[in-house]
C-alpha positions, 0 to 999 in steps of 0.5 A, a space after each residue: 940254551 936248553 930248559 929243562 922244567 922238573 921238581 925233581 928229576 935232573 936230566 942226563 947229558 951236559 948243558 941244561 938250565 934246570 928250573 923247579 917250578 911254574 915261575 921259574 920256567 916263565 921268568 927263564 923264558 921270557 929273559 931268553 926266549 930268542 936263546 932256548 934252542 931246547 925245552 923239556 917239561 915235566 907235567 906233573 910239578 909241585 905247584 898247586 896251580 900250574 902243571 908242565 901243560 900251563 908251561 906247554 900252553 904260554 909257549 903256544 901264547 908266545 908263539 901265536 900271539 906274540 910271534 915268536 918263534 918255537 925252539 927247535 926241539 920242544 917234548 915231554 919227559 913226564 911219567 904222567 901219560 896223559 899230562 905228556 900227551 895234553 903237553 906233546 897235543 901243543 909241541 907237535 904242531 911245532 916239531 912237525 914243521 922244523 
């Protein structure tokens, strides 16, 4: 399964679970967390409290405290530079390892 987190864009290519806001990126995650081999955030969402970084940083939670481990493929398709570069601080110590 890959997870693909925009408010508005779709990604190109076949076989994304597309989801639109901070919720429904969490509630995919936790029922499939064990099926996601890929996730791409976007940072910047239509949600006055959470951003794709939120996303980026429960995954880290998931990943250190609970022990899970990362999907295989973990990066940042936003056009918020800096958002992408806050949200690819916490991939990176993922992809790096893989």
């Amino acid at each position: 399964m890959k997870l693909w987190l925009d408010d508005i864009r779709t990604p190109r290519g076949n076989g994304w679970t597309v989801v639109r806001s901070y919720n429904d990126a969490i509630a995919t995650i936790d029922a499939f967390y064990d099926k996601i081999e890929e996730i791409s955030l976007d940072h910047d969402i239509n949600d006055e409290t959470h951003t794709g970084y939120d996303v980026a940083k429960y995954i880290e939670f998931l990943v250190e405290v609970k022990g899970y481990t990362p999907p295989k493929k973990l990066w940042c398709h936003s056009a918020n530079p800096v958002g992408c570069k806050n949200i690819n601080a916490v991939f990176n110590k993922y992809n790096k390892e893989k």
